[in-house]
N, CA, C and O atoms as CSV, one atom per row, in Angstrom:
chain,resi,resn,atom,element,x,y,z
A,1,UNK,N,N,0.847,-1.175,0.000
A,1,UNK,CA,C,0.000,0.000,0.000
A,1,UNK,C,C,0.893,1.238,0.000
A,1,UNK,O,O,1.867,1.395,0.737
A,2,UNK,N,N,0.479,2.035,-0.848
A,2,UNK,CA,C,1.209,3.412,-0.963
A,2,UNK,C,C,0.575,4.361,-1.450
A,2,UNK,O,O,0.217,4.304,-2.626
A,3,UNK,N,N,0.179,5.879,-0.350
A,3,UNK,CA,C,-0.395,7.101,-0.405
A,3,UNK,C,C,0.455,7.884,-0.215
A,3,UNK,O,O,1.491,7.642,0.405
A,4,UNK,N,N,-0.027,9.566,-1.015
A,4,UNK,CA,C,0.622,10.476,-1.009
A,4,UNK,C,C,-0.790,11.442,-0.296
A,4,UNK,O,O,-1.977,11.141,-0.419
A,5,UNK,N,N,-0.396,12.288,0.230
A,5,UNK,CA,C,-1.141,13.512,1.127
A,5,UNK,C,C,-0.430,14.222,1.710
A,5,UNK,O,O,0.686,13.870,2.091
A,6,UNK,N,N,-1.170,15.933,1.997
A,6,UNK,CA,C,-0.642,17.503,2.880
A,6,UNK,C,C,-1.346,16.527,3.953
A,6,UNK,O,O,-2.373,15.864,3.802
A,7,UNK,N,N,-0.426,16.636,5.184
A,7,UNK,CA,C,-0.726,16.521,6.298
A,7,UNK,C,C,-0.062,17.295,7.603
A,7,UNK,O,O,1.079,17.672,7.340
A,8,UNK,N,N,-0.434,17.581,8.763
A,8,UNK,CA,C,0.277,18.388,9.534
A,8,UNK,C,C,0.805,17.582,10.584
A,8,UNK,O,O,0.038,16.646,10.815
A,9,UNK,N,N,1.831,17.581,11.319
A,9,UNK,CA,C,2.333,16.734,12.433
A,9,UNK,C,C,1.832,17.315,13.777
A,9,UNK,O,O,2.131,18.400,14.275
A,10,UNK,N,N,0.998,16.350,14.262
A,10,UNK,CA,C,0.870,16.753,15.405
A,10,UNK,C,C,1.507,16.077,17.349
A,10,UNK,O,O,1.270,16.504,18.479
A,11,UNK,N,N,2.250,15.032,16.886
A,11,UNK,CA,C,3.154,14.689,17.514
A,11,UNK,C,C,4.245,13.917,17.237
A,11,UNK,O,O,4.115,13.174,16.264
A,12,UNK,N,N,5.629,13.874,18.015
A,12,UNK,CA,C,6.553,13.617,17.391
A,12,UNK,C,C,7.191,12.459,18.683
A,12,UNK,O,O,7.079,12.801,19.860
A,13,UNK,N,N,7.702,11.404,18.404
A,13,UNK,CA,C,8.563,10.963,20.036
A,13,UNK,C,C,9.865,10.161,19.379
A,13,UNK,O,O,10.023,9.869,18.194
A,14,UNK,N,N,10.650,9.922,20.377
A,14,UNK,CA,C,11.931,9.075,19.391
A,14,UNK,C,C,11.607,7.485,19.284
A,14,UNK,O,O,10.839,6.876,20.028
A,15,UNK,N,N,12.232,7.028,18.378
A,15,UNK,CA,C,12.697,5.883,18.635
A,15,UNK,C,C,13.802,5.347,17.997
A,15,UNK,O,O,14.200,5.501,16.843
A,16,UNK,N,N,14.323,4.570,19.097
A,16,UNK,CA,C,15.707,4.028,18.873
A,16,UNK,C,C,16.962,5.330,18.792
A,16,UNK,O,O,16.897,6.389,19.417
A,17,UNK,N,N,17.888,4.985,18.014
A,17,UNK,CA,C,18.975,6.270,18.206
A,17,UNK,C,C,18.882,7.454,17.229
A,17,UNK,O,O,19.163,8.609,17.550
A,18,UNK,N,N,18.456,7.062,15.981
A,18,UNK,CA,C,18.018,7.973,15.213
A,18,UNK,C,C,16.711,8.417,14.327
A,18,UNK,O,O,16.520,9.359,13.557
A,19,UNK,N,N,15.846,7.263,14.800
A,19,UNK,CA,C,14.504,7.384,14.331
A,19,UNK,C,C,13.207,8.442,15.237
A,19,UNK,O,O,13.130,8.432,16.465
A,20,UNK,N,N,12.575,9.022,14.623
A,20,UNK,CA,C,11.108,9.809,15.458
A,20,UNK,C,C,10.007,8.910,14.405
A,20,UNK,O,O,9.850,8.597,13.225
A,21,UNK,N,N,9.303,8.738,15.964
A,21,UNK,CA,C,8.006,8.352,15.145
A,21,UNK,C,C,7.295,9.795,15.205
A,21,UNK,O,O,7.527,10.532,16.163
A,22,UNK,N,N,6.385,10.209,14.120
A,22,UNK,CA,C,5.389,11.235,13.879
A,22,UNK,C,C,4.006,10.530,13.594
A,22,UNK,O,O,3.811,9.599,12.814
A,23,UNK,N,N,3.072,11.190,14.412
A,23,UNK,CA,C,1.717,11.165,13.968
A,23,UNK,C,C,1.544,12.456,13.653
A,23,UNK,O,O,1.803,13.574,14.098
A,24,UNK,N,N,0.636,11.554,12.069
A,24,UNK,CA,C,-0.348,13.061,11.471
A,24,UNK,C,C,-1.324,13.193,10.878
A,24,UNK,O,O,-1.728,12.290,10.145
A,25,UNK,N,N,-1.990,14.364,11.023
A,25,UNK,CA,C,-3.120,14.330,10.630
A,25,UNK,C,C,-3.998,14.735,9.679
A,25,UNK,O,O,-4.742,15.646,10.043
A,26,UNK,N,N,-4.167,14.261,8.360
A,26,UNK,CA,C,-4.761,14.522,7.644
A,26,UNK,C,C,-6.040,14.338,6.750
A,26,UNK,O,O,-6.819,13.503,7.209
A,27,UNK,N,N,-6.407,14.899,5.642
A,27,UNK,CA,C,-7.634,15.742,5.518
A,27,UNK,C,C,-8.255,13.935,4.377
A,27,UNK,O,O,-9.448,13.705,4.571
A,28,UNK,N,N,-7.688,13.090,3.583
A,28,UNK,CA,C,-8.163,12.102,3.116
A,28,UNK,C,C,-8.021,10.859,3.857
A,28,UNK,O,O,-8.640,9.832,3.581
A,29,UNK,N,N,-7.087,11.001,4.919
A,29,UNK,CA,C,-6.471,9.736,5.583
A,29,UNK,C,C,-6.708,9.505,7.367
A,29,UNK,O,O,-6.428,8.584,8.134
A,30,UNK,N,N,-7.395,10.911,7.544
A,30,UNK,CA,C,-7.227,10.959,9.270
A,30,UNK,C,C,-6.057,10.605,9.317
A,30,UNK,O,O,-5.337,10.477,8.327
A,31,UNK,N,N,-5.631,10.345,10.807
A,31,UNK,CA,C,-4.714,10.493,11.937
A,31,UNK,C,C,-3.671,8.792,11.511
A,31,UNK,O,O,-3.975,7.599,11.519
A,32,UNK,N,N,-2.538,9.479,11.222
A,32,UNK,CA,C,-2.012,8.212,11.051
A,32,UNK,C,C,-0.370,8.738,11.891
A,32,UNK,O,O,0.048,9.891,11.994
A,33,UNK,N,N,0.427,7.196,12.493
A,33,UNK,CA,C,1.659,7.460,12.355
A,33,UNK,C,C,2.448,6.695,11.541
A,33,UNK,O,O,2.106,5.687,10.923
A,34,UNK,N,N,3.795,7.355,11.578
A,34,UNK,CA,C,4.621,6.422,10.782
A,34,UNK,C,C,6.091,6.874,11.590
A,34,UNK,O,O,6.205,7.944,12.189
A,35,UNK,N,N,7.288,5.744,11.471
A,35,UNK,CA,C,8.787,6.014,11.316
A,35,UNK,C,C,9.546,7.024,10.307
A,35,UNK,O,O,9.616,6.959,9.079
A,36,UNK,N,N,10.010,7.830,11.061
A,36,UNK,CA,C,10.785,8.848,10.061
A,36,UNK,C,C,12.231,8.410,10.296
A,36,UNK,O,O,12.915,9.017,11.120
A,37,UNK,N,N,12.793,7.221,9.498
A,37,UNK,CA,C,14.633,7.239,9.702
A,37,UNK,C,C,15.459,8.567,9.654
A,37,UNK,O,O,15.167,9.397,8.793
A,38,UNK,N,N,16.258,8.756,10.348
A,38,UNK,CA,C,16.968,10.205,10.541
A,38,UNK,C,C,16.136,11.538,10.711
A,38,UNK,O,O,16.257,12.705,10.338
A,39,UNK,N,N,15.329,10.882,11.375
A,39,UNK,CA,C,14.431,12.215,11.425
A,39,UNK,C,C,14.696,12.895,12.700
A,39,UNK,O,O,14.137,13.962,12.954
A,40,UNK,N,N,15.980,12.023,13.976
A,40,UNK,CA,C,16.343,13.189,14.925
A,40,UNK,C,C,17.856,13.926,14.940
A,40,UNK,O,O,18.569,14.379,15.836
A,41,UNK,N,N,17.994,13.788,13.227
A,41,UNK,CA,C,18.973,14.543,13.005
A,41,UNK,C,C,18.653,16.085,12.766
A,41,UNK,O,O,17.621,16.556,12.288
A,42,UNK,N,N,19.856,16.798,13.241
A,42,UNK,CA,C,19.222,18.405,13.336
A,42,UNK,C,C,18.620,18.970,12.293
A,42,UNK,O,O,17.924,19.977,12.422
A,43,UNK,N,N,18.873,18.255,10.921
A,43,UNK,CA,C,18.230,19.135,9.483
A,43,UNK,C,C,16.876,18.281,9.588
A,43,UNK,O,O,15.985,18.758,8.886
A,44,UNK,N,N,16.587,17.362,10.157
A,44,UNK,CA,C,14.956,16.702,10.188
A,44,UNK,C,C,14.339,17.266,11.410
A,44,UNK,O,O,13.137,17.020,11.314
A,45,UNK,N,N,14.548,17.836,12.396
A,45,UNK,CA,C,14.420,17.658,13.576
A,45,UNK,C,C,13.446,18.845,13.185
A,45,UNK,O,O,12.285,18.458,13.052
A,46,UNK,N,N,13.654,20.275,12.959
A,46,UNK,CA,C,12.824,21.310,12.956
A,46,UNK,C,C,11.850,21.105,11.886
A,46,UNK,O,O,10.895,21.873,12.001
A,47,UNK,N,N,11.761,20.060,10.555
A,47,UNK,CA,C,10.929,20.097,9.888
A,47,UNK,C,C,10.000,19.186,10.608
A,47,UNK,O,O,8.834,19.298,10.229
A,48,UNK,N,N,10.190,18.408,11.444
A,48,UNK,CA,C,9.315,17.471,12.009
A,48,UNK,C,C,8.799,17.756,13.301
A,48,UNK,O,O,8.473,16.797,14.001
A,49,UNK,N,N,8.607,19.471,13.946
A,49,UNK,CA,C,7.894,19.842,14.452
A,49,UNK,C,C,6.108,19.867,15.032
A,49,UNK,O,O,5.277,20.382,14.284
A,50,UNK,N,N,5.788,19.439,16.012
A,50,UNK,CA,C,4.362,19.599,15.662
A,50,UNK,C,C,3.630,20.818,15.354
A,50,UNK,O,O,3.891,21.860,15.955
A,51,UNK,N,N,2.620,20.749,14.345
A,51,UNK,CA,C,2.624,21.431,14.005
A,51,UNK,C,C,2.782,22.400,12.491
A,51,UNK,O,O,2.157,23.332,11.984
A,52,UNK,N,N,4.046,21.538,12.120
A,52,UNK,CA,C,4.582,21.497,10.876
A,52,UNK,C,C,3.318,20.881,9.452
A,52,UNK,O,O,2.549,19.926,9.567
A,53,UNK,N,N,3.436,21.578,8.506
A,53,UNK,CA,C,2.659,21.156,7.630
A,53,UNK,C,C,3.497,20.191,6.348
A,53,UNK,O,O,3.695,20.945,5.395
A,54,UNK,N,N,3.879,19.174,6.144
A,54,UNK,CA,C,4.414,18.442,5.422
A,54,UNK,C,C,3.482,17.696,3.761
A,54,UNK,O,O,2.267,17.524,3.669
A,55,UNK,N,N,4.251,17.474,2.962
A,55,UNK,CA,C,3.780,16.296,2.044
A,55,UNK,C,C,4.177,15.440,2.031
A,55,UNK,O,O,5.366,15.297,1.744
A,56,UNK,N,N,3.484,14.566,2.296
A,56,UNK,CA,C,3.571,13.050,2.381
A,56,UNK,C,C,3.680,12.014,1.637
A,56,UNK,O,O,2.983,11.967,0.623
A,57,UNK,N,N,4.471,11.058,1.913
A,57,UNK,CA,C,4.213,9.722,0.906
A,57,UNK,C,C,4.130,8.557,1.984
A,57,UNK,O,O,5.027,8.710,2.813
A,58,UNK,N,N,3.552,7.739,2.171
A,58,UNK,CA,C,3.707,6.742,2.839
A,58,UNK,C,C,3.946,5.346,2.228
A,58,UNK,O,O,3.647,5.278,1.036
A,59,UNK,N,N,4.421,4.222,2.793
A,59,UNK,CA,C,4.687,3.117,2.253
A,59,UNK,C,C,4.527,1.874,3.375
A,59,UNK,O,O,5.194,1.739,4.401
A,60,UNK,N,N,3.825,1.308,3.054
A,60,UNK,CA,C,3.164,-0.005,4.395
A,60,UNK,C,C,3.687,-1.643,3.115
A,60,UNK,O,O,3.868,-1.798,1.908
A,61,UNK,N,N,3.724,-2.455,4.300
A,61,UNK,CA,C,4.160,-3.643,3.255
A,61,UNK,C,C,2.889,-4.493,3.998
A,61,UNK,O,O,2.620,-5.640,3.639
C-alpha cells in the first residue's frame, strides 16, 4: 500500500537512536503514524515539528 497527502504533524517521540516516530493528521487519511529514519537529526528535527505542515508519501508492506 502506498499514499501520497498535505498533512500536519501533530506529535513527534523518538525511537531508537536515530529514528522519530510522527503522527499526522490529515484531511483524506485521518490520523495516522509512521517512522521517520533520521528524522532526529538536526536538518529533520525542525521540519518534524508539531505542528509542521508536510507532504507526504507513505509506504506499508
Amino acid at each position: 500500500m502506498e499514499w501520497q497527502a498535505e498533512g500536519t504533524v501533530i506529535a513527534r517521540r523518538p525511537h531508537g537512536e536515530t529514528a522519530v516516530i510522527i503522527d499526522v493528521l490529515t484531511l483524506e487519511h485521518g490520523r495516522h503514524a509512521g517512522v521517520v529514519p533520521g528524522g532526529a537529526s538536526q536538518k529533520r528535527a525542525a521540519m518534524l515539528q508539531p505542528g509542521a505542515r508536510l507532504s507526504l508519501r507513505w509506504r506499508a508492506r
